[in-house]
C-alpha positions in Angstrom: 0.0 0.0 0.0 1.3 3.7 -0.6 0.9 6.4 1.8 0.8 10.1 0.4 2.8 12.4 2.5 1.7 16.0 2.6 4.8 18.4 3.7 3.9 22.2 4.6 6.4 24.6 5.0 6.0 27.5 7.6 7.8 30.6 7.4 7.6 33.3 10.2 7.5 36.5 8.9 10.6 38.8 10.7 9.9 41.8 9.2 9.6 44.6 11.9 7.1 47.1 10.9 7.1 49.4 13.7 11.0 49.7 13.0 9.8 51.5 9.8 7.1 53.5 10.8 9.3 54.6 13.9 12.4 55.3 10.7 9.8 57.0 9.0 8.7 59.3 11.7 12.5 60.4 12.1 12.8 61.1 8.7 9.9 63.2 9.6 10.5 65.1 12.5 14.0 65.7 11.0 12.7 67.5 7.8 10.4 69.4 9.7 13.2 70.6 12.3 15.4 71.4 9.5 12.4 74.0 7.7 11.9 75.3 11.2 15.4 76.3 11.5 15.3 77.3 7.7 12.3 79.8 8.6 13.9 81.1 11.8 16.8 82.1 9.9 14.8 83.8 7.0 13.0 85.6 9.6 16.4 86.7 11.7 17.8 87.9 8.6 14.2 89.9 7.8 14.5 91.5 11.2 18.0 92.6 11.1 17.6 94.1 7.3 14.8 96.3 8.7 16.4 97.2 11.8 19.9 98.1 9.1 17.4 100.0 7.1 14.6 101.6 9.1 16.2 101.4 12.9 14.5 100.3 15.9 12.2 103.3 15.6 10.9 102.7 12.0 10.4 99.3 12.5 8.5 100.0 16.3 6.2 102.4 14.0 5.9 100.4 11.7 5.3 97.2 13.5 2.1 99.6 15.4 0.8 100.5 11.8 0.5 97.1 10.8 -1.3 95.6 14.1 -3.3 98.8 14.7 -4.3 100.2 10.3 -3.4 103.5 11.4 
């Protein structure tokens, strides 16, 4: 008599997925850190061309005008 033999394979599955999404949020956080400083800069050099340009007065005055329309 013949017997039929049925192998299965198992395979576990080692891939960490919350290594990637935590990757992923560094990636993240690290371009969004980087724009931050990128705008802080952009806005330090704004503030120190109008203070060159108009002094602390002018830009006092005109800091007023803005908030206040008068």
């Amino acid at each position: 008599m013949k017997e039929n033999t049925k192998t299965r394979l198992v395979t576990q599955d080692t891939h960490d997925t919350n290594a990637d999404i935590n990757q992923a949020s560094k990636i993240g956080l690290g371009i969004v850190v980087a724009l931050a400083g990128l705008i802080g800069a952009w806005s330090v050099a704004c503030l120190a061309g109008a203070l060159s340009t108009a002094g602390i007065g002018g830009v006092v005055k005109g800091f007023m005008t803005a908030i206040t329309g008068i």
